[in-house]
C-alpha positions in Angstrom: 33.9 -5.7 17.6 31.9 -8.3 16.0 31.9 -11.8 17.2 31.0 -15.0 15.4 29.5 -17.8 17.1 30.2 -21.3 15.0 33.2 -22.0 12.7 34.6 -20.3 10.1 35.9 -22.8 7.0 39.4 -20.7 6.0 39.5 -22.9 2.2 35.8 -21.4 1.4 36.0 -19.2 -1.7 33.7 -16.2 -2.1 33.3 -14.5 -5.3 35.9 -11.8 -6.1 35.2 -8.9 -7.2 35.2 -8.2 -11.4 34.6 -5.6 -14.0 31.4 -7.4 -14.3 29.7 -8.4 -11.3 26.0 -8.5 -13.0 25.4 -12.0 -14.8 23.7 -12.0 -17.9 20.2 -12.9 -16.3 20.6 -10.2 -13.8 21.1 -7.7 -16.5 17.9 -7.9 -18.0 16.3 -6.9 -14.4 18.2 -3.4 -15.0 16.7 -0.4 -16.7 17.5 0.2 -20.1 18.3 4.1 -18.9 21.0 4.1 -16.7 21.6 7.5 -16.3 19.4 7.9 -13.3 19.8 12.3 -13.4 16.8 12.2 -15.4 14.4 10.3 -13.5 12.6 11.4 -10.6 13.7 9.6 -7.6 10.8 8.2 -5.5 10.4 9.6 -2.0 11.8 7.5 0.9 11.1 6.3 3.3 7.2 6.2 2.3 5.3 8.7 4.4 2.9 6.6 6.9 0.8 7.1 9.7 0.0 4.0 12.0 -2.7 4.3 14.6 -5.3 1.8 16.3 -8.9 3.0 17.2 -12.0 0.9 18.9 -14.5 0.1 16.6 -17.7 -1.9 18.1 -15.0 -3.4 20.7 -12.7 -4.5 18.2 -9.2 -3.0 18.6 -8.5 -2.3 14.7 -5.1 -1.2 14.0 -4.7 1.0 10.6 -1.8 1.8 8.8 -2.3 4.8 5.7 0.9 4.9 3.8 1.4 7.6 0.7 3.2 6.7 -2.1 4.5 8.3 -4.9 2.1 7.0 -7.2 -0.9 5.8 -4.3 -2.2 5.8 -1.3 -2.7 2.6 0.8 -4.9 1.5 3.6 -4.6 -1.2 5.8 -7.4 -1.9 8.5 -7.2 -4.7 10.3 -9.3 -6.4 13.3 -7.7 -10.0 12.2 -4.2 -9.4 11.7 -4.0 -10.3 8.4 -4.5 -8.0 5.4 -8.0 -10.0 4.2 -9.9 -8.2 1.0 -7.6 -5.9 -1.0 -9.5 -3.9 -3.2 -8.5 -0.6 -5.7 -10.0 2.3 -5.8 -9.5 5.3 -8.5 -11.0 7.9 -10.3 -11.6 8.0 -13.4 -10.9 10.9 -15.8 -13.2 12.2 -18.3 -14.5 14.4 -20.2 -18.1 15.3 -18.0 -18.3 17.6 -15.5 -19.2 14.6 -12.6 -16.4 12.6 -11.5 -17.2 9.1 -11.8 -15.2 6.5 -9.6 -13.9 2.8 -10.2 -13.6 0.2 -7.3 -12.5 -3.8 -8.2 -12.0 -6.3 -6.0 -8.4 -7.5 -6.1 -8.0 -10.4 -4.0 -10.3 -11.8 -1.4 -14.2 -11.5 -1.0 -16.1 -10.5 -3.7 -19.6 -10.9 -2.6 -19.3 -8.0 0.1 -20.7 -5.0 -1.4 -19.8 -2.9 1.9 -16.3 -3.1 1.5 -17.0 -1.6 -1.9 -19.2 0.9 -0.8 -15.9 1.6 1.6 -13.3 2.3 -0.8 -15.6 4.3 -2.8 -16.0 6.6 0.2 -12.7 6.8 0.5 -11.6 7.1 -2.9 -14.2 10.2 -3.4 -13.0 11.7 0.2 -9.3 11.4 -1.5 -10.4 13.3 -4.9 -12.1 15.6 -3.0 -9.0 17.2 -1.1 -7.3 17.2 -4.4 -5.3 14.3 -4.9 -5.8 12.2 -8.2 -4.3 9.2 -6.7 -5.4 6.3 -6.7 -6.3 4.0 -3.7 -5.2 0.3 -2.4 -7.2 -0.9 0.6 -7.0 -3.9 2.5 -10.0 -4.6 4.8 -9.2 -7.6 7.6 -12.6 -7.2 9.6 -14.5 -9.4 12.1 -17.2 -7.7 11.1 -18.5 -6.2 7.8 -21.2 -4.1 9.2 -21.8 -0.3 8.5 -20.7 0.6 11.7 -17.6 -0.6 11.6 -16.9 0.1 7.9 -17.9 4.0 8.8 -16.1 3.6 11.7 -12.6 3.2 9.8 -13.7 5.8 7.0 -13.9 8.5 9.6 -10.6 7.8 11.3 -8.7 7.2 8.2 -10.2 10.7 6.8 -9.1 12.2 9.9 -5.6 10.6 10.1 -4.8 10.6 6.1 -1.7 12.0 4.7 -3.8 13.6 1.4 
């Protein structure tokens, strides 16, 4: 039994139900499609794996989730989600793959963090997957150890 704490108002009105209970502004949020037999339905809840590790006495907690279109990473030693970059590979005709990595938000000046979800992103290709990679790097400390640090437990916890 549920129990409300507080008065209830008896007069207020709440919207009844109708034929049409989207406005006009909500439809255009809809997809055009509606017949939804035909599209692929995303897989959920998104597979993730959530594990902390001590990196140069920093606990760092890191979260790998797989989506149906990407990965994503989150490493954190700050408890925020700090430099978000993405990472992909990019298809072409020559025999070497090459590999893309932008900066989305945060610190642009750090070529280690880079360097980082390059690693990754080649370490992702190289088990098969052709997805591409969102990480977010919240680090005390931007130094090789820790970066290689989180490459090698994410490689060994990943879900590609």
């Amino acid at each position: 039994m549920t129990q409300f704490v507080g008065q209830v108002d008896e007069k207020a009105e709440f919207p009844r139900e109708s034929s049409s209970a989207i406005s006009d502004s909500e439809s255009s949020l809809l997809p055009m499609n509606s017949n939804s037999s035909t599209l692929p339905s995303p897989q959920f809840p998104v597979r993730q794996n959530h594990f902390s590790v001590l990196i140069k006495g920093n606990k760092t907690q890191i979260v790998v989730m797989s989506y149906e279109d990407h990965f994503q990473v989150i490493a954190t030693q700050i408890g925020t989600m700090g430099t978000i970059l993405y990472a992909r590979k990019e298809e072409g005709v020559s025999m070497n793959p090459t590999f893309s990595v932008s900066v989305v938000f945060g610190k642009r000046d750090e070529p280690m963090l880079e360097a980082c979800a390059r690693q990754l992103i080649e370490k992702i290709s190289l088990s098969g997957s052709s997805k591409p990679l969102v990480l977010s790097l919240g680090l005390k400390d931007h130094s090789t150890e820790t970066l290689k640090g989180i490459i090698s437990a994410v490689i060994h916890k990943g879900l590609w």
